[in-house]
C-alpha positions in Angstrom: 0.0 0.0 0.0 0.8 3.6 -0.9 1.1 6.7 1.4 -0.4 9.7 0.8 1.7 12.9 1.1 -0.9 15.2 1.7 -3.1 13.6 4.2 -0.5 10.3 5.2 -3.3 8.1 4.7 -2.7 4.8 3.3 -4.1 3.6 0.4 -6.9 0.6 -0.4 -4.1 -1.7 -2.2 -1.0 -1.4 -4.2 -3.2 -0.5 -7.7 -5.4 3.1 -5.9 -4.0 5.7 -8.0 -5.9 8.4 -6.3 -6.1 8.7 -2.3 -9.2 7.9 -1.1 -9.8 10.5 1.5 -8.2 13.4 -0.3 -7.9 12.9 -3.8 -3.9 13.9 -4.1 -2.1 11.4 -6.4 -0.1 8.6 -5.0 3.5 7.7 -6.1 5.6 4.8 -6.8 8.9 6.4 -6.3 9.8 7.1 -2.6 11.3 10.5 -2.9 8.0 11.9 -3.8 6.9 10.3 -0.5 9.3 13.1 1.6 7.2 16.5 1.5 10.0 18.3 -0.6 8.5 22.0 -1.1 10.6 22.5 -3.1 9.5 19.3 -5.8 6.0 19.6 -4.9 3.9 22.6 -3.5 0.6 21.8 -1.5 -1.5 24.5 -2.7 -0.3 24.9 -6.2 -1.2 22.1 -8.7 1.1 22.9 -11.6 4.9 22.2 -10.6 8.2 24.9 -11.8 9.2 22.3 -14.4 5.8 22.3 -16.1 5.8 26.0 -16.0 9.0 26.4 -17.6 8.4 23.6 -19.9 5.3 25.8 -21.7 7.8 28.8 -21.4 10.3 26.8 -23.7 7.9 26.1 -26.1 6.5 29.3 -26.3 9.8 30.9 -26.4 10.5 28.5 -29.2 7.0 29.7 -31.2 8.5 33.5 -30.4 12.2 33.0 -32.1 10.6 31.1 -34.9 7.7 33.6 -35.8 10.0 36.3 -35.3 12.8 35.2 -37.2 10.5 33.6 -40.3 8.9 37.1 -40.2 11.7 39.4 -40.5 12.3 40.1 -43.6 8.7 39.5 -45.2 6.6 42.0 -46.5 3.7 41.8 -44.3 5.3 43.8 -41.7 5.4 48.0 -42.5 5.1 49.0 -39.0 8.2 50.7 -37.5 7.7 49.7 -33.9 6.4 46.2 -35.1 9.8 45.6 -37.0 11.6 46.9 -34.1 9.6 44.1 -32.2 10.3 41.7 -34.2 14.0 42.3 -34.8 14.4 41.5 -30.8 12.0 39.5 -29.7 14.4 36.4 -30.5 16.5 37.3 -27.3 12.9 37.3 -25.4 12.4 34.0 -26.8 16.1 32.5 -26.6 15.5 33.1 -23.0 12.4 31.2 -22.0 13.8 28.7 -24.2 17.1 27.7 -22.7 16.2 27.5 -18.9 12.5 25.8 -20.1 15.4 23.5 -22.0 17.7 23.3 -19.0 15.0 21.7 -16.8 14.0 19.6 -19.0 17.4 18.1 -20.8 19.5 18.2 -17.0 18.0 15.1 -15.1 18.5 12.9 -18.7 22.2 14.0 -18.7 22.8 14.1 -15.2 21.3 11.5 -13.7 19.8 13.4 -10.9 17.0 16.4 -10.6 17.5 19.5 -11.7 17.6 21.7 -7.8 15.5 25.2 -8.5 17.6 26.7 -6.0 19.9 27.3 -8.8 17.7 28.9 -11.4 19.0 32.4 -10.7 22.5 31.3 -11.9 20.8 29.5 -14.9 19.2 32.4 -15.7 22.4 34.8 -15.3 24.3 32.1 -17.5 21.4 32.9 -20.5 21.6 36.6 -19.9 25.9 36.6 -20.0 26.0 34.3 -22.9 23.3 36.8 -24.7 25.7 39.7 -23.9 28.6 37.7 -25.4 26.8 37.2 -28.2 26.4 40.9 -28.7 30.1 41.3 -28.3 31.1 38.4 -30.6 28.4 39.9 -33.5 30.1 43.4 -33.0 33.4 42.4 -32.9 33.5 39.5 -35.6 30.6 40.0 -37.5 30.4 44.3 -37.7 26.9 44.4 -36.9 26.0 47.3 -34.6 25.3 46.3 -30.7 22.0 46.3 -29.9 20.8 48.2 -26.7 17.0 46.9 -27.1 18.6 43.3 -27.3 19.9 43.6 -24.3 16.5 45.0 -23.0 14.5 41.8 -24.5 16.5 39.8 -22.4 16.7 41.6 -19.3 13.0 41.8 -19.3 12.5 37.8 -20.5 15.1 37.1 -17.7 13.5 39.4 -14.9 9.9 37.7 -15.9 11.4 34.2 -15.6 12.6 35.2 -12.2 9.5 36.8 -10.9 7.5 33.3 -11.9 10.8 31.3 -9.6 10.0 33.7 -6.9 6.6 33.9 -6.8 5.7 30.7 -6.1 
């Protein structure tokens, strides 16, 4: 039989999916059995990993619109282009630490600690301003200021959802 984590009832039999008294799911694995806050909050139902996982794929859908829609014709707007010229870095963002939690525990072997999203987050941002650099220096394209801005702000966001919950 099964434990519940919320209410540390036990289950019917080996095959109750559900907890009978309280409806939380029951697990297999016995580190979900520990109340980690950290791996599983109480009072919110969808976990940091599933959060960032629909922020990768919606910072993948933003580089990829923005990037296929660069140089068409539909767009005459000033501020639109100017949109669309940096909202790659916005989405190259998301992307990477939505990434990151996802690709870590299949490389490493263990679960990826959210303690240490701040210095994922950081790592994006520096590698963004590199990138800048290395475009400026090698490639004589002008640094971009409002790149740098796309990024802060998709970095400061993805921060503000780590801390908020």
């Amino acid at each position: 039989m099964r434990k519940c984590p919320k209410c540390l009832k036990y289950g019917e039999t080996d095959t109750t999916r559900f907890c009978s008294s309280c409806g939380t799911e029951l697990f297999f694995e016995e580190r979900f059995e520990k109340n980690n806050k950290d791996i599983i909050k109480k009072n919110n139902p969808i976990s940091l990993k599933k959060i960032y996982s629909i922020l990768a794929v919606i910072g993948v859908i933003i580089w990829s619109a923005a990037v296929f829609l660069r140089n068409t014709p539909l767009i005459d707007n000033d501020i639109f282009k100017r949109i669309i010229w940096v909202a790659p870095n916005f989405g190259v963002v998301w992307a990477g630490i939505g990434f990151a939690f996802m690709l870590f525990p299949h490389i490493f072997k263990r679960e990826f600690d959210p303690k240490h999203i701040l210095l994922l987050i950081s790592g994006i941002f520096a590698f963004l301003i590199l990138s800048e650099f290395v475009h400026h220096v090698f490639l004589d394209s002008p640094f971009d200021v409002w790149d740098m801005a796309a990024s802060a702000v998709a970095s400061i966001v993805a921060i503000v959802i780590k801390y908020s919950r």
